[in-house]
C-alpha positions as CSV (number, residue, x, y, z in Angstrom):
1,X,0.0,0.0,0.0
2,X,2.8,2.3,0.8
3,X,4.5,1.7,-2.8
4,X,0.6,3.2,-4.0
5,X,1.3,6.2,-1.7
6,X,5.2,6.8,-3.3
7,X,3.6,6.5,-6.7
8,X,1.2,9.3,-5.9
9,X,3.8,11.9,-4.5
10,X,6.5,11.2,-6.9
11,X,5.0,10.5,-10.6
12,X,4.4,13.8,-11.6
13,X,1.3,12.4,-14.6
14,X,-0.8,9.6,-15.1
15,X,-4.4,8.6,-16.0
16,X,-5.1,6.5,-12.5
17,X,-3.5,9.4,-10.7
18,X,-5.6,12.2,-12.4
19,X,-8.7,9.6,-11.4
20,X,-7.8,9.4,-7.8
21,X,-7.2,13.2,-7.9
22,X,-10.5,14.0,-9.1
23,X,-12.7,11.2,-7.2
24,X,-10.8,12.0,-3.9
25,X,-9.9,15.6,-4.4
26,X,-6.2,15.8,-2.8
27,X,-6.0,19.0,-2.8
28,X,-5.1,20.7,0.6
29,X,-7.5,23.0,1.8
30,X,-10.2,20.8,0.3
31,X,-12.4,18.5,2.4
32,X,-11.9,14.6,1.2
33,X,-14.4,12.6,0.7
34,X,-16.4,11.1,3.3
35,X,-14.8,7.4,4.9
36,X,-18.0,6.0,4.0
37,X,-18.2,7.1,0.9
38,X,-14.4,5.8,0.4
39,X,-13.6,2.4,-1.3
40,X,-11.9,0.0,0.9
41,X,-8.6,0.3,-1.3
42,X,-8.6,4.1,-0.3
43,X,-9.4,3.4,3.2
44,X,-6.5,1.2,3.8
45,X,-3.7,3.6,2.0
46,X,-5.1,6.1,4.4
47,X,-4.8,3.9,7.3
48,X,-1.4,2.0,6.3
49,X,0.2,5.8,6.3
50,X,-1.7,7.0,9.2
51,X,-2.5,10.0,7.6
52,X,-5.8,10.4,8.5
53,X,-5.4,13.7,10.8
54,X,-2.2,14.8,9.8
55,X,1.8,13.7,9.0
56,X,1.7,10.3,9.4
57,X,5.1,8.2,9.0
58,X,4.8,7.8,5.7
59,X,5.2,11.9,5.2
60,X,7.6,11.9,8.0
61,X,10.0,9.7,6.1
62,X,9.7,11.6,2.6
63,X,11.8,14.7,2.0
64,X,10.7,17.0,-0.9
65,X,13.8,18.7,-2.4
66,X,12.4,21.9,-3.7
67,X,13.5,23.4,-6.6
68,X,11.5,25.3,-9.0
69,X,8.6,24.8,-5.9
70,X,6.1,23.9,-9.1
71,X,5.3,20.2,-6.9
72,X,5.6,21.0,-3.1
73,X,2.3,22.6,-1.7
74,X,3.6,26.1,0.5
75,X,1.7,25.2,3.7
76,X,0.7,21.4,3.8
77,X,4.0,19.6,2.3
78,X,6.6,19.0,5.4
79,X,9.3,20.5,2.7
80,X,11.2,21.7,4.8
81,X,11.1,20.0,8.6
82,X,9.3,16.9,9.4
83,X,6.7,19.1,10.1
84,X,4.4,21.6,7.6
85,X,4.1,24.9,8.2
86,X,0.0,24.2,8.5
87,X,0.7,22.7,11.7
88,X,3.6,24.8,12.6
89,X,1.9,28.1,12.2
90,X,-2.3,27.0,12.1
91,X,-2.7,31.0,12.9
92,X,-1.3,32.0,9.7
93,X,-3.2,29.2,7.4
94,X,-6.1,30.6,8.6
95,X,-5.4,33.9,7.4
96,X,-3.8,32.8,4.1
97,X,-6.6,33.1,1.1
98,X,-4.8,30.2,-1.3
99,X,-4.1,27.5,1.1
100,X,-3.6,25.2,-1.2
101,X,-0.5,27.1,-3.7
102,X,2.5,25.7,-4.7
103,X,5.6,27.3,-3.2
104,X,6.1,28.8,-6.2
105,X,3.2,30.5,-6.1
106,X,4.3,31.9,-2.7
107,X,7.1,34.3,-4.5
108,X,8.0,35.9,-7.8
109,X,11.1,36.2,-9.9
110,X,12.9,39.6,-10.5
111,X,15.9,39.3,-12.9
112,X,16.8,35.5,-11.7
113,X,16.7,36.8,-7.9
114,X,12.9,35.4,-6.2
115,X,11.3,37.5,-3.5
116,X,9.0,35.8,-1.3
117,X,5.0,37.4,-1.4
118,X,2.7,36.1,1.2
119,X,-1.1,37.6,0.9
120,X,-3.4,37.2,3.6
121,X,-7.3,38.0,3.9
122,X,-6.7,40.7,6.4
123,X,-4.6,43.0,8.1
124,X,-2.4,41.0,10.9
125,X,-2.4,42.0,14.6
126,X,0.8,43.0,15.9
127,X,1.8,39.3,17.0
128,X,0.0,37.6,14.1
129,X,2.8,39.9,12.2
130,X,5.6,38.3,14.7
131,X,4.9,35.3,13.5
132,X,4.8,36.4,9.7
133,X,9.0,37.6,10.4
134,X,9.6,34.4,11.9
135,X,8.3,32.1,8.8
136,X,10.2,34.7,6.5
137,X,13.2,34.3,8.4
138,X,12.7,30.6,8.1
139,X,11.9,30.7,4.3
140,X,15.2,33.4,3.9
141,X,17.2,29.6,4.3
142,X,15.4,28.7,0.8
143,X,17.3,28.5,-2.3
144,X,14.9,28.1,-5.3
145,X,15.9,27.4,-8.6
146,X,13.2,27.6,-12.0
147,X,14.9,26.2,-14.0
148,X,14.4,22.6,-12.5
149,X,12.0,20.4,-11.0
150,X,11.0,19.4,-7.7
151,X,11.5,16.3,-6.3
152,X,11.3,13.6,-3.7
153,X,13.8,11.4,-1.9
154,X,13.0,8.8,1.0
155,X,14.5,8.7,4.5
156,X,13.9,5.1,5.2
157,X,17.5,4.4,2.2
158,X,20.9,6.1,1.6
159,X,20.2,6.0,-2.2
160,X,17.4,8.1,-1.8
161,X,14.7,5.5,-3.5
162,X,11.2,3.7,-2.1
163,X,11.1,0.4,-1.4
164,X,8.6,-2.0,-0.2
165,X,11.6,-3.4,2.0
166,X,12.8,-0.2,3.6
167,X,9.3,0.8,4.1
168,X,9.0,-2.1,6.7
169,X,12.4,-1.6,8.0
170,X,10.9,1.7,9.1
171,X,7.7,0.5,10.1
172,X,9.4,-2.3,12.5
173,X,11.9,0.0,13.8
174,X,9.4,3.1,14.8
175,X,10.0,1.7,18.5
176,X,8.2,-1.5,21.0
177,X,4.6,-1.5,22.0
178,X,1.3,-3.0,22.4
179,X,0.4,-2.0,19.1
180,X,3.7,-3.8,17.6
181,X,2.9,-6.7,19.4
182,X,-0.5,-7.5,18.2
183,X,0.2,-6.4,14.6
184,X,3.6,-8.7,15.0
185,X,1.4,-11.4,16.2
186,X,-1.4,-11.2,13.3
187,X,1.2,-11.6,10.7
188,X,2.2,-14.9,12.4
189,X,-1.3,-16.2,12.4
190,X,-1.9,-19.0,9.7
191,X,-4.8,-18.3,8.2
192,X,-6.2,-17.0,4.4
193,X,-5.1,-13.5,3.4
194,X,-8.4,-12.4,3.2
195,X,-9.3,-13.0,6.6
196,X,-5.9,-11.7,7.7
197,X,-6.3,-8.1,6.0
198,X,-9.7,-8.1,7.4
199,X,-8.5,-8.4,10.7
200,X,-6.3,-5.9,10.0
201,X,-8.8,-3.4,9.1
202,X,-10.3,-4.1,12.4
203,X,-7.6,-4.0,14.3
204,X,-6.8,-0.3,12.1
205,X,-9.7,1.4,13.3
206,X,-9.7,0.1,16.9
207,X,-5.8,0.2,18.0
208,X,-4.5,3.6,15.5
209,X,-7.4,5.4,16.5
Protein backbone atom coordinates (compact mmCIF):
# COMPACT_ATOMS: atom_id res chain seq x y z
CA UNK A 1 0.00 0.00 0.00
CA UNK A 2 2.77 2.31 0.77
CA UNK A 3 4.49 1.72 -2.80
CA UNK A 4 0.60 3.18 -3.98
CA UNK A 5 1.32 6.18 -1.72
CA UNK A 6 5.18 6.80 -3.26
CA UNK A 7 3.63 6.51 -6.68
CA UNK A 8 1.25 9.29 -5.93
CA UNK A 9 3.82 11.86 -4.46
CA UNK A 10 6.46 11.15 -6.88
CA UNK A 11 4.99 10.55 -10.63
CA UNK A 12 4.38 13.84 -11.62
CA UNK A 13 1.33 12.35 -14.56
CA UNK A 14 -0.75 9.57 -15.12
CA UNK A 15 -4.39 8.56 -15.97
CA UNK A 16 -5.14 6.48 -12.53
CA UNK A 17 -3.46 9.42 -10.68
CA UNK A 18 -5.63 12.16 -12.43
CA UNK A 19 -8.67 9.60 -11.42
CA UNK A 20 -7.85 9.37 -7.84
CA UNK A 21 -7.18 13.16 -7.86
CA UNK A 22 -10.46 13.96 -9.14
CA UNK A 23 -12.66 11.22 -7.16
CA UNK A 24 -10.82 12.05 -3.91
CA UNK A 25 -9.87 15.61 -4.39
CA UNK A 26 -6.18 15.77 -2.82
CA UNK A 27 -5.98 18.98 -2.78
CA UNK A 28 -5.05 20.73 0.65
CA UNK A 29 -7.47 23.05 1.83
CA UNK A 30 -10.16 20.81 0.34
CA UNK A 31 -12.43 18.45 2.37
CA UNK A 32 -11.92 14.55 1.20
CA UNK A 33 -14.43 12.65 0.74
CA UNK A 34 -16.36 11.05 3.28
CA UNK A 35 -14.84 7.44 4.89
CA UNK A 36 -17.98 5.98 4.04
CA UNK A 37 -18.18 7.05 0.94
CA UNK A 38 -14.37 5.79 0.38
CA UNK A 39 -13.57 2.44 -1.33
CA UNK A 40 -11.90 0.00 0.87
CA UNK A 41 -8.59 0.35 -1.27
CA UNK A 42 -8.63 4.14 -0.32
CA UNK A 43 -9.38 3.42 3.15
CA UNK A 44 -6.46 1.24 3.83
CA UNK A 45 -3.73 3.62 1.99
CA UNK A 46 -5.09 6.12 4.41
CA UNK A 47 -4.76 3.92 7.28
CA UNK A 48 -1.40 2.02 6.30
CA UNK A 49 0.15 5.79 6.27
CA UNK A 50 -1.73 6.98 9.17
CA UNK A 51 -2.52 10.01 7.58
CA UNK A 52 -5.85 10.42 8.51
CA UNK A 53 -5.35 13.71 10.79
CA UNK A 54 -2.21 14.84 9.76
CA UNK A 55 1.79 13.70 9.04
CA UNK A 56 1.72 10.33 9.41
CA UNK A 57 5.05 8.15 9.03
CA UNK A 58 4.83 7.85 5.69
CA UNK A 59 5.22 11.94 5.18
CA UNK A 60 7.63 11.93 7.98
CA UNK A 61 9.99 9.73 6.11
CA UNK A 62 9.66 11.56 2.58
CA UNK A 63 11.80 14.65 1.98
CA UNK A 64 10.73 16.98 -0.93
CA UNK A 65 13.80 18.71 -2.45
CA UNK A 66 12.37 21.86 -3.72
CA UNK A 67 13.51 23.36 -6.58
CA UNK A 68 11.48 25.35 -8.99
CA UNK A 69 8.62 24.84 -5.93
CA UNK A 70 6.09 23.88 -9.06
CA UNK A 71 5.31 20.21 -6.92
CA UNK A 72 5.57 21.01 -3.12
CA UNK A 73 2.27 22.58 -1.68
CA UNK A 74 3.61 26.05 0.49
CA UNK A 75 1.74 25.22 3.72
CA UNK A 76 0.66 21.43 3.77
CA UNK A 77 3.98 19.64 2.28
CA UNK A 78 6.65 18.99 5.39
CA UNK A 79 9.30 20.51 2.69
CA UNK A 80 11.23 21.69 4.84
CA UNK A 81 11.12 19.95 8.57
CA UNK A 82 9.29 16.85 9.43
CA UNK A 83 6.69 19.12 10.06
CA UNK A 84 4.37 21.57 7.65
CA UNK A 85 4.10 24.91 8.19
CA UNK A 86 -0.05 24.21 8.46
CA UNK A 87 0.72 22.70 11.68
CA UNK A 88 3.62 24.82 12.59
CA UNK A 89 1.91 28.14 12.20
CA UNK A 90 -2.27 27.00 12.09
CA UNK A 91 -2.73 31.05 12.89
CA UNK A 92 -1.34 31.98 9.65
CA UNK A 93 -3.17 29.19 7.40
CA UNK A 94 -6.06 30.63 8.63
CA UNK A 95 -5.37 33.88 7.37
CA UNK A 96 -3.80 32.81 4.06
CA UNK A 97 -6.59 33.12 1.07
CA UNK A 98 -4.81 30.21 -1.32
CA UNK A 99 -4.09 27.51 1.14
CA UNK A 100 -3.60 25.23 -1.24
CA UNK A 101 -0.55 27.11 -3.66
CA UNK A 102 2.49 25.71 -4.74
CA UNK A 103 5.56 27.33 -3.17
CA UNK A 104 6.13 28.80 -6.19
CA UNK A 105 3.22 30.51 -6.13
CA UNK A 106 4.30 31.89 -2.71
CA UNK A 107 7.06 34.33 -4.45
CA UNK A 108 7.96 35.87 -7.84
CA UNK A 109 11.12 36.16 -9.92
CA UNK A 110 12.87 39.63 -10.48
CA UNK A 111 15.88 39.30 -12.89
CA UNK A 112 16.76 35.47 -11.75
CA UNK A 113 16.70 36.80 -7.92
CA UNK A 114 12.89 35.42 -6.19
CA UNK A 115 11.31 37.47 -3.45
CA UNK A 116 9.00 35.83 -1.29
CA UNK A 117 4.98 37.40 -1.37
CA UNK A 118 2.68 36.05 1.20
CA UNK A 119 -1.05 37.59 0.85
CA UNK A 120 -3.44 37.20 3.62
CA UNK A 121 -7.25 37.98 3.87
CA UNK A 122 -6.67 40.67 6.45
CA UNK A 123 -4.61 43.02 8.09
CA UNK A 124 -2.38 41.05 10.90
CA UNK A 125 -2.44 42.00 14.55
CA UNK A 126 0.80 42.97 15.91
CA UNK A 127 1.79 39.34 16.99
CA UNK A 128 0.03 37.59 14.14
CA UNK A 129 2.79 39.88 12.23
CA UNK A 130 5.64 38.34 14.66
CA UNK A 131 4.94 35.31 13.50
CA UNK A 132 4.77 36.37 9.68
CA UNK A 133 9.05 37.61 10.38
CA UNK A 134 9.57 34.43 11.91
CA UNK A 135 8.26 32.13 8.78
CA UNK A 136 10.17 34.69 6.54
CA UNK A 137 13.18 34.28 8.36
CA UNK A 138 12.68 30.62 8.07
CA UNK A 139 11.88 30.68 4.32
CA UNK A 140 15.20 33.37 3.89
CA UNK A 141 17.19 29.64 4.26
CA UNK A 142 15.41 28.68 0.79
CA UNK A 143 17.32 28.55 -2.26
CA UNK A 144 14.92 28.07 -5.30
CA UNK A 145 15.87 27.44 -8.64
CA UNK A 146 13.19 27.55 -12.03
CA UNK A 147 14.87 26.15 -14.00
CA UNK A 148 14.41 22.61 -12.48
CA UNK A 149 11.99 20.39 -11.04
CA UNK A 150 10.96 19.39 -7.73
CA UNK A 151 11.48 16.32 -6.34
CA UNK A 152 11.26 13.63 -3.71
CA UNK A 153 13.76 11.36 -1.86
CA UNK A 154 13.04 8.85 0.96
CA UNK A 155 14.55 8.72 4.54
CA UNK A 156 13.91 5.14 5.22
CA UNK A 157 17.49 4.37 2.16
CA UNK A 158 20.91 6.12 1.57
CA UNK A 159 20.24 5.98 -2.23
CA UNK A 160 17.39 8.13 -1.76
CA UNK A 161 14.74 5.50 -3.54
CA UNK A 162 11.19 3.66 -2.11
CA UNK A 163 11.06 0.42 -1.45
CA UNK A 164 8.62 -2.03 -0.19
CA UNK A 165 11.63 -3.45 2.03
CA UNK A 166 12.85 -0.18 3.64
CA UNK A 167 9.32 0.79 4.14
CA UNK A 168 8.96 -2.08 6.72
CA UNK A 169 12.37 -1.61 8.04
CA UNK A 170 10.89 1.69 9.11
CA UNK A 171 7.65 0.52 10.11
CA UNK A 172 9.44 -2.27 12.50
CA UNK A 173 11.94 0.03 13.76
CA UNK A 174 9.43 3.10 14.81
CA UNK A 175 10.02 1.68 18.51
CA UNK A 176 8.21 -1.55 21.04
CA UNK A 177 4.65 -1.54 22.03
CA UNK A 178 1.28 -2.98 22.39
CA UNK A 179 0.35 -2.00 19.11
CA UNK A 180 3.75 -3.80 17.59
CA UNK A 181 2.94 -6.75 19.36
CA UNK A 182 -0.55 -7.45 18.20
CA UNK A 183 0.19 -6.40 14.63
CA UNK A 184 3.59 -8.73 14.99
CA UNK A 185 1.36 -11.45 16.24
CA UNK A 186 -1.44 -11.19 13.26
CA UNK A 187 1.18 -11.55 10.66
CA UNK A 188 2.17 -14.89 12.37
CA UNK A 189 -1.27 -16.17 12.38
CA UNK A 190 -1.86 -19.04 9.74
CA UNK A 191 -4.80 -18.32 8.20
CA UNK A 192 -6.18 -17.01 4.43
CA UNK A 193 -5.14 -13.52 3.37
CA UNK A 194 -8.36 -12.39 3.25
CA UNK A 195 -9.26 -13.02 6.56
CA UNK A 196 -5.93 -11.69 7.74
CA UNK A 197 -6.33 -8.11 6.02
CA UNK A 198 -9.72 -8.12 7.37
CA UNK A 199 -8.54 -8.44 10.71
CA UNK A 200 -6.25 -5.85 9.96
CA UNK A 201 -8.82 -3.42 9.08
CA UNK A 202 -10.29 -4.10 12.38
CA UNK A 203 -7.57 -4.02 14.26
CA UNK A 204 -6.80 -0.29 12.11
CA UNK A 205 -9.74 1.39 13.33
CA UNK A 206 -9.68 0.07 16.89
CA UNK A 207 -5.85 0.15 17.95
CA UNK A 208 -4.55 3.56 15.54
CA UNK A 209 -7.38 5.39 16.47
Amino acid sequence: MAKWKWRLKSEAKGKWKDILESKYMMLPGVNQVRPCCQSWWWRDLENICREGDGVGWFQQTVVWNVRAGDSVHFWEDPWMSNSNFKDLYPRLFSLSPNQGMKVGEACFWEEDVWHWHLEWRRERFNWESILEVELLTTLSRVVLNKDSKDFITWRGDPKGVFSVRSAYDVLTNQGSGPDKAIFSTLWKVKAYPKVLCTAWRILSVLVLA
